[in-house]
Steps between C-alpha positions, in 0.01 A plus 500: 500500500729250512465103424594412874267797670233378286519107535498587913178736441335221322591239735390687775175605385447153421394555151651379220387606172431189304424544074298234329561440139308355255679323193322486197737654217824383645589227639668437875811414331517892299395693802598339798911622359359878453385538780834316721665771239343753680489385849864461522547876310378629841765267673176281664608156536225214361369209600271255248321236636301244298291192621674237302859393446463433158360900480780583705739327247347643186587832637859448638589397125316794399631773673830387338416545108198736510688743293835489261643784622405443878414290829358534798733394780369261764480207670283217720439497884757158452749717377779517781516887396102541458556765805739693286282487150319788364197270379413157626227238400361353758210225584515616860328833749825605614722774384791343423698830377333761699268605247334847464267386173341124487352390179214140570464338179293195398269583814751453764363640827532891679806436709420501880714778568371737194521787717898491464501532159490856323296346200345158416402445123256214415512401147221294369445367145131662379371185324553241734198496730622358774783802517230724495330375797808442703566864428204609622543311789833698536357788476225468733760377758763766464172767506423325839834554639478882439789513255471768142405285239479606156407307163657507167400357162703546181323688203470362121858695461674308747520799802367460782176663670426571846133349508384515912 
């Protein structure tokens, strides 16, 4: 089916399938690149969204030098071309590049219009405790709203596990 047919089946059911994953081998900074990687192999544009500037920062430089034979390209919502980006950071709930995939880090909030979105990954570090809880809150939010939720948690080898 393709990416277009699929994004307007989603949007009009209302339900978004949102993925929760649980850091504890890796952290934010390995798999939050894999998994842009991927996104933007199936041509979905990404949004990332943190709750701090200084988060929002770290990751900007990041992106840039996660890899010596690679990058990730993207931008901010300041960015005069942020419409035009494949990836942009963002402190904000908008979509400032027309998104299909959003990715809330550092427990930045569900979006308000999560229903647009094909996919919405939360990423929470497993051994900070207040993560945990606002990821449970999350979860019991996005469960409310009627959209697929599904939980991941990596394995001693690194891959990840489907887990609920």
């Amino acid at each position: 089916m393709p990416l277009a047919l699929a994004q307007r089946m989603t949007t009009l059911q209302g339900v978004t399938e949102i993925l929760f994953y649980h850091l504890q081998n890796q952290p934010l900074e390995t798999v939050l690149p894999n998994l842009l990687e991927r996104s933007l192999e199936r041509q979905w544009r990404a949004a990332i969204q943190a709750a701090s500037e200084e988060r929002l920062q770290a990751l900007d430089d990041q992106l840039w030098t996660y890899s010596d034979d690679s990058f990730l390209p993207h931008g901010t919502d300041r960015d005069v071309d942020a419409a035009s980006q494949p990836v942009v950071l963002t402190l904000k709930d908008t979509n400032p590049n027309a998104a299909s995939i959003r990715f809330l880090v550092e427990g930045a909030d569900l979006p308000s219009d999560a229903a647009d979105y094909a996919r919405i990954c939360v990423l929470f570090e497993g051994t900070d405790q207040d993560a945990l809880l606002r990821a449970r809150e999350q979860w019991k939010e996005a469960k409310a709203a009627g959209h697929a939720i599904a939980y991941w948690q990596q394995d001693d080898d690194g891959r990840w596990q489907k887990k609920a």
